[in-house]
N, C-alpha and C positions, 0 to 999 in steps of 0.2 A: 436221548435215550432210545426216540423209538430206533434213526438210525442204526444203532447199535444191535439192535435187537432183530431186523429187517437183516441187519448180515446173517445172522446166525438159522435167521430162518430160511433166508435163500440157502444155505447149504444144506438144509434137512429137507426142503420140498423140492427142490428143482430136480432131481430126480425122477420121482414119480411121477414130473410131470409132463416127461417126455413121453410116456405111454396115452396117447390118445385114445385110440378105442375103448370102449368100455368090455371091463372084463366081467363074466356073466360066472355066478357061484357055480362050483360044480354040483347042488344041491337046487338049485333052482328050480321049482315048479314047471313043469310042462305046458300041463294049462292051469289058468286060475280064475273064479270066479268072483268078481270085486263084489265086495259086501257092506253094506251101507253101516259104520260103524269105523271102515279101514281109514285110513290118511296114506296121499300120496307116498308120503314120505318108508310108509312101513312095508308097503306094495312096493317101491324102491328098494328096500333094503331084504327083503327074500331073493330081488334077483342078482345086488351088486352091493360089490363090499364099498365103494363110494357112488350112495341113491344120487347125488348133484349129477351121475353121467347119465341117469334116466333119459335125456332126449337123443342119446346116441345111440336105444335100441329100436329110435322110430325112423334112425334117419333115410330108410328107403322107402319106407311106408307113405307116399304121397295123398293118401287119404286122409291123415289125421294131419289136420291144420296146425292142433296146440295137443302135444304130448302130454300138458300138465293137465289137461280136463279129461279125468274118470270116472267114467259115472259106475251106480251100484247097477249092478247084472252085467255088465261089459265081462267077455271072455277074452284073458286076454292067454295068446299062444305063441312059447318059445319056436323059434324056427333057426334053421341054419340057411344062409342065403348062398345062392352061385360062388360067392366068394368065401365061404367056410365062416362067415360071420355072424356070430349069434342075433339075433333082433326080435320085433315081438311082433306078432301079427293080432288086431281086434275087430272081435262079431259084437257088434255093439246090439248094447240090450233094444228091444224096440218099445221099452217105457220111454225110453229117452228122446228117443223122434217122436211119439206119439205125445202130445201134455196131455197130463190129468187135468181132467175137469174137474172141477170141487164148486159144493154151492156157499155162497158168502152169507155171515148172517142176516143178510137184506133178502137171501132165497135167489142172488143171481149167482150165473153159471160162470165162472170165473178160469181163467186157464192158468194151474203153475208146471214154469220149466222146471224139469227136472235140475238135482242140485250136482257138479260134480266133487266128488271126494274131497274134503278139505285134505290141503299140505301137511297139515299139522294140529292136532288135537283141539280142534276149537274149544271143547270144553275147559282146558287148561290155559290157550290164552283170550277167548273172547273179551274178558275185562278188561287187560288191558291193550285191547285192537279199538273195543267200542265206548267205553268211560275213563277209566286211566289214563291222564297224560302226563307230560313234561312240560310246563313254563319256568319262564324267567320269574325272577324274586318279584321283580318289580308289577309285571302284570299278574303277578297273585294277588300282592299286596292292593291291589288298586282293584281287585272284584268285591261286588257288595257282600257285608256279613250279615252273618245269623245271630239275632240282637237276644229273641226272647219270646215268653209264652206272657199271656194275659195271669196264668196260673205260677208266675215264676218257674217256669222248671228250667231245669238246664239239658236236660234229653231231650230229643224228642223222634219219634217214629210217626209210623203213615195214619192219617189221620186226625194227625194234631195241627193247630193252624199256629203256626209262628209269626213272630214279626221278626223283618227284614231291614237294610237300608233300602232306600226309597230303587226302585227296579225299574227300570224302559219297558214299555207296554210290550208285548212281543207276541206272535203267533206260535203256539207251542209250548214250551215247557220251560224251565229251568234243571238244571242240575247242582245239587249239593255237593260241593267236593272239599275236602281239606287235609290241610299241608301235612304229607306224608315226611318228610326227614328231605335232605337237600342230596342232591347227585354231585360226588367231589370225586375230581379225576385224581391222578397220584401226584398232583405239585399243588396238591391242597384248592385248587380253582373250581369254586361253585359254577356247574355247569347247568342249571335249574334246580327247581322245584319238584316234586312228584307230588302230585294233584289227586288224592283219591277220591273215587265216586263212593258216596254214601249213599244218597238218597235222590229221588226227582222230585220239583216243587212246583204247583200250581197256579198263577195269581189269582184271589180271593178278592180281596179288596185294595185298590190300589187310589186311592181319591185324596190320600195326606199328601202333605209336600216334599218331606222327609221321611217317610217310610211306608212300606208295602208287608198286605197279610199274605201268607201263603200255606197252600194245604200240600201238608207234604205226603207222598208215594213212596212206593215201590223201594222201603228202606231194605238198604242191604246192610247196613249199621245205623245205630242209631246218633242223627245229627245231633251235635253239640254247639253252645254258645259260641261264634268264633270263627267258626265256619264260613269259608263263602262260595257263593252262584254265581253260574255263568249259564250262558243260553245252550239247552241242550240241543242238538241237531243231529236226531238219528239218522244214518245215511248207511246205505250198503255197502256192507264191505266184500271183496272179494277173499271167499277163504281158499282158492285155489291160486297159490302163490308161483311164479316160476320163479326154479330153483336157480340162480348163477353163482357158480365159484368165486370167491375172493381171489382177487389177482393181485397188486402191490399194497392192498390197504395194511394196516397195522396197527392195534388199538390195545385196551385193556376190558373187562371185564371188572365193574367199579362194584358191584353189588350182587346179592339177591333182592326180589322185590318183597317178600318176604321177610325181608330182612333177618337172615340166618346168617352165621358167618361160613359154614360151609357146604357146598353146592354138588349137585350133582343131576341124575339124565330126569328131565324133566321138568326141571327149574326153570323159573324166568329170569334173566338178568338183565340188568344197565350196562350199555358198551360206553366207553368215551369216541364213540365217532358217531356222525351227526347226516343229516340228507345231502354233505357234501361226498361223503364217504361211501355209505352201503343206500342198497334200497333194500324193500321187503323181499324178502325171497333167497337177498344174499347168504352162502356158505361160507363160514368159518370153522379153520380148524382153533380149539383150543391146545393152547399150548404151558408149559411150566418151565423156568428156570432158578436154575439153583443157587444159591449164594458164591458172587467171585472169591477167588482161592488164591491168597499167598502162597505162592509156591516156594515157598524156601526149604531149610533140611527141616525143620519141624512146620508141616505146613497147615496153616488155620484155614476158618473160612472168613471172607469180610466183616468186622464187626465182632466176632467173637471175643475177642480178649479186651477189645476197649471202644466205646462208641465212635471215637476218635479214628477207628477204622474203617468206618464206612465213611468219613468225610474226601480222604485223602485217597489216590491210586497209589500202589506200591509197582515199583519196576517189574520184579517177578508175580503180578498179579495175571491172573488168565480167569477170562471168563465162560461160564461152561453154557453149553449147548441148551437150546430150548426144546424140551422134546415134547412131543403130542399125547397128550394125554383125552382129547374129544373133540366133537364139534358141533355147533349148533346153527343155527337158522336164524337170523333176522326179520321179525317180522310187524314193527311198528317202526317207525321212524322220526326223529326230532331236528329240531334244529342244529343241537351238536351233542346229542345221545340216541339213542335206538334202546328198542325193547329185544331179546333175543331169547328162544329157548335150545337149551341143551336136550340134542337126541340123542348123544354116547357122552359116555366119562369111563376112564378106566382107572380113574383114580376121583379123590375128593380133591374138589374145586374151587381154589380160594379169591379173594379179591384180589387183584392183581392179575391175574392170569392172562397171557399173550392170547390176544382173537390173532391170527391172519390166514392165508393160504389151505385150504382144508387137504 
C-alpha cells in the first residue's frame, strides 16, 4: 500500500521541489523583535510559506553556527544580498551573551543560560516529550502495580501512601503511568502501548519481601488500582528542534493522543513510523485520499454498493490522487511510532491520513 501511495505522492510534490531557494512572503516583516513566548516555528511562518526552509535565509550569514537557536530580544533583519536574495541579518540581544545571575535557595549565586525559542509550543507538547511514552505490551505488562491503600480506596492522589509490588531501591523517584489504549497501524498490528503519566511516587518503606509503601506526588490524575511504575529519570530535553524535510519516508497518522476521532492544527498525533524512519524535528506534509473509483458508464466509489468491493480490484478501477491537506512536526520518537503535532490543516484530519514529503 505504502508503494502505492509513495507513487502518487511523488507526482504531487516533486515539483515544488525543484524550487530550492527559499521564497520570502511578500508581507514579511522587515525587522522583528523575538519575544519570549514565539516558537521557532511561528517566527518561520511570518517569513515563508514552508518555515522547514528557515536555514536557507541564514545561509550566508557565517556568524550564526545553528539557525534553529533564537533567543528572546534577538532583532532579526530582512535584507537583500549582492545576489538579489532575500536572507536575514541578527543583532543578538546582549541577555543572551551575558547570564543572569540568580541566587539558589541555599543564598548561592548561580548562573542560568539564557533559553532559545522553543520550535514548537512546549506547553502543548511538554508531556508528551517528558512523561508520555510508547512501550511494547510485554514491558508494560511486566512493570510493578499499584496494589492498594491501608484504607481500601481505589484512588489515590499526592499524599496518600499506597502499597505497591515489591520495587528496586533506586535514587530518585518513580513514575505512575497507565495503559492509555494500544497504537494499531491500518493492518490491525499493535505497534505499543501508550503509557500515561499520572503521578510521581516516592519510596516510603520498602523492608517487605513482596511489597513496597510509597507516597505519591505531583498527581496530574488520580492513580488507580492497576496501575504501574517505572523509574522516573528527569533529563533535559532540548525544545529547539532542527527542522528537516521528509524526503522518501511514507507513513500514516494512526491517532489523536486525545483520543478524538477528528483532528486538526495543534493536535498531537501517533505516526506508524518509528526512529528508523523520522527523528525529532522531521517535517511532514499531511496528506488525504479519496476512495478508488470504478470507472465504468455508471461510476461508483470502491465499496459503495457491496463490501465485496473493496476486496477485489476492478479492471477500470483508478485511484485518485493524495492531495495536501497540512503538515506537522515530529517531535518524540519510538521504536516503530513517533509523537507529532500538527501546525496547518486546511481541512479536518482523520486516522489514516498520508504523513510524507511536506
Amino acid at each position: 500500500m505504502k508503494a502505492r501511495l509513495a507513487k502518487w505522492l511523488l507526482l504531487l510534490i516533486s515539483i515544488p521541489g525543484l524550487c530550492i531557494a527559499a521564497s520570502v512572503k511578500p508581507d514579511a516583516p522587515e525587522t522583528y523583535t523575538v519575544k519570549k513566548g514565539d516558537t521557532l516555528w511561528d517566527i518561520s511562518s511570518m517569513y515563508l510559506d514552508k518555515p522547514w526552509q528557515w536555514p536557507e535565509l541564514w545561509r550566508n550569514n557565517t556568524n550564526i553556527v545553528n539557525p534553529h537557536l533564537i533567543y528572546p530580544g534577538d532583532i532579526l533583519t530582512l535584507v537583500i544580498n549582492q545576489h538579489g536574495e532575500a536572507e536575514l541579518a541578527l543583532n543578538r540581544s546582549p541577555e543572551v551573551t551575558k547570564p543572569l545571575i540568580k541566587l539558589s535557595p541555599q543564598g548561592k549565586r548561580v548562573k542560568k543560560e539564557a533559553e532559545p525559542v522553543p520550535t514548537l509550543a512546549w506547553s502543548v507538547i511538554e508531556k508528551f516529550v517528558t512523561k508520555d511514552q510508547v512501550m511494547s505490551e510485554d514491558a508494560f505488562d511486566a512493570l510493578p502495580v499499584v496494589l492498594g491503600d491501608a484504607d481500601a480506596g481505589i484512588r489515590f492522589a499526592s499524599g496518600d501512601l499506597v502499597i505497591t509490588d515489591k520495587l528496586p531501591d533506586i535514587e530518585g523517584q518513580y513514575a505512575i503511568v497507565r495503559r492509555e489504549g494500544e497504537l494499531i497501524d491500518l493492518d490491525g498490528n499493535v505497534l505499543g502501548i501508550h503509557a500515561r503519566y499520572v503521578a510521581k511516587a516516592t519510596l516510603s518503606i520498602n523492608e517487605s519481601k513482596d511489597m513496597t509503601l510509597v507516597n505519591v506526588t505531583d498527581s496530574q490524575f488520580e492513580a488507580n488500582r492497576g496501575d504501574r511504575l517505572i523509574p522516573y529519570q528527569p533529563t533535559k530535553h532540548e525544545k529547539a528542534l532542527g527542522l528537516v524535510p521528509a524526503n522518501q519516508q511514507v507513513g500514516h497518522i494512526l491517532t489523536n493522543l486525545k483520543q478524538y476521532q477528528l483532528m486538526g492544527k495543534y493536535d498531537v498525533v501517533a505516526l506508524d513510523l518509528g526512529r528508523d524512519d523520522v527523528v525529532p524535528g522531521t517535517v511532514m506534509g499531511v496528506y488525504t485520499q479519496g476512495p478508488a473509483i470504478n470507472a465504468s458508464k455508471n461510476p461508483t466509489y470502491k465499496g459503495e454498493t457491496s463490501w465485496l468491493d473493496s476486496i477485489f480490484e476492478f479492471a477500470d478501477e483508478k485511484q485518485q490522487p493524495a492531495i495536501k491537506v497540512g503538515e506537522l512536526v515530529v517531535f518524540n520518537v519510538f521504536e516503530n511510532s513517533s509523537y507529532a503535532l500538527i501546525t496547518r490543516s486546511a481541512k479536518v484530519i482523520k486516522r489514516g491520513a498520508i504523513v510524507a514529503h511536506p
